[in-house]
C-alpha angles and dihedrals in degrees: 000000000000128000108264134233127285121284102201088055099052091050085052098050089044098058097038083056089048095051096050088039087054092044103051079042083078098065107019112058120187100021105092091143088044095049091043085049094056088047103050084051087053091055091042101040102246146138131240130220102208100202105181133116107267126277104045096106116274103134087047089050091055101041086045086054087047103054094043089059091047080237130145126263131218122174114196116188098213105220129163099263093049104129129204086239086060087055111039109030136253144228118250132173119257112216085197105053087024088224131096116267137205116245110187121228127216101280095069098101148067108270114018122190118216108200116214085335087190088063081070129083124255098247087060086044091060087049088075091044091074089048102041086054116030100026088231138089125202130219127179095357088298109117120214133202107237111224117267120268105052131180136161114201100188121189136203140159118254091199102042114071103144102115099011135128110218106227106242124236095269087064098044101057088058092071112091095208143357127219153144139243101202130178121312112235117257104282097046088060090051081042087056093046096055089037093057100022087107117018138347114267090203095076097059087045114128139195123269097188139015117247091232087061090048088054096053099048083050089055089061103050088101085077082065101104124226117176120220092258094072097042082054082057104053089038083053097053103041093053089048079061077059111053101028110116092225090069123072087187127025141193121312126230085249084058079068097054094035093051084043102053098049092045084067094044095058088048087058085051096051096057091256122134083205140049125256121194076239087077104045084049085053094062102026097106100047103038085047112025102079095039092063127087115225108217116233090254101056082045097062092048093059088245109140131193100270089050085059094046098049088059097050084055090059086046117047107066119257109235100241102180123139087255097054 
């Protein structure tokens, strides 16, 4: 058996997850799986597609995440006329210094907020697709490096589709995981009116940790330790995306990497210096559901992505060995 991963690490991982989860707890009520989701992304460096109906909290989860990093927040409200130039900066001439100058768009900062992305063209919507994957933009032929962390939380309504552009599969692999907010129980949403009957919490909310703290935890994950077996595993499920008859398109490759990073990730989390399957099972839906095309077929009989997948879980056999 291998050597696993690194103890220490995996402490450290895990507090630093339950100070900013009890941080953004002050302000979000009801959403502990949202709230671990968009964790495990920041340590992975991920995005995250937040697919819920307005009004369930998505702007105040993004701003809470930001001010427990120390980070800084941008929020961008995707329209149609919403140009490149609106996102990622642009050059202009300074009468004063008599030279251009750099004037830095919206995506220069930690946590960026992409309002109702699918409301953009096209042609705005490629303009992430440089930043979410290379950390960098690029204006006027000069590339620049994008500030660590960085995360793009991008929205959209799932009910609404009158005067969208669905994002196309290109843009949609880039994003590390998918998931909903959804509506807190009862007594969250009494929980949220006294919470916010006199002031936002938010404001007086503080960081917790500072994002260059949060980097360089992310840069050791690698010491997180994950066997063979349950590479095998992720490997495994992603290629049954592949091959089953109700996809017309499965898994990439950058769905494996994708799965097998933020399996590592939610060990970390969990305090575990070494990946479960548990763990992989855990994400499977919301690192592979929106990366997979539904044939016309498994459309027509009301079956969607997760009800596939979670055939293919019951299917593809679980590594049991000691090491794992």
């Amino acid at each position: 058996m291998q050597e696993r991963g690194n103890g220490e690490l995996a402490a450290a991982v895990r507090d630093t997850a339950e100070l900013i989860r009890a941080n953004v707890a002050r302000v979000i009520v009801g959403a502990d799986e949202a709230v671990n989701l968009v964790l495990v992304a920041l340590l992975a460096g991920g995005h995250v597609l937040l697919e819920d109906v307005p009004g369930t909290g998505k702007t105040t989860m993004a701003r809470a995440f930001a001010a427990s990093i120390g980070g800084a927040f941008r929020r961008i409200q995707f329209t149609p006329d919403l140009m490149p130039a609106d996102v990622l900066g642009i050059n202009f001439y300074s009468q004063r210094s008599g030279e251009f100058e750099f004037r830095p768009g919206p995506l220069l900062a930690n946590v960026v907020l992409a309002d109702e992305v699918n409301r953009a063209t096209p042609r705005t919507q490629s303009a992430l697709l440089e930043a979410m994957e290379e950390r960098t933009i690029t204006v006027d032929g000069e590339t620049r490096v994008l500030p660590r962390p960085f995360v793009v939380l991008a929205t959209q309504n799932p009910v609404e589709l009158e005067g969208t552009f669905p994002l196309p599969e290109a843009q949609l692999d880039r994003f590390l995981l998918r998931l909903k907010v959804g509506y807190p129980d009862a007594e969250g949403e009494l929980a949220v009116l006294r919470r916010f009957e006199s002031a936002s919490p938010l404001e007086d909310l503080q960081p917790v940790v500072q994002a260059e703290a949060l980097v360089a935890l992310s840069s050791r994950l690698p010491g997180v330790h994950v066997e063979d077996a349950v590479a095998r595993y992720v490997v495994a499920l992603v290629r049954a995306t592949r091959d089953h008859a109700a996809f017309d398109l499965g898994a990439s490759p950058r769905a494996s990497l994708a799965l097998f990073r933020a399996a590592r990730a939610h060990a970390a989390i969990e305090g575990r210096d070494y990946v479960r399957p548990d763990d992989v099972k855990a994400l499977a839906h919301a690192v592979l559901s929106h990366r997979l095309l539904l044939s016309s077929n498994t459309r027509l009989r009301g079956r969607t992505a997760d009800d596939v997948l979670d055939e293919i879980l019951g299917e593809v056999p679980v590594p049991v060995a000691d090491a794992v």
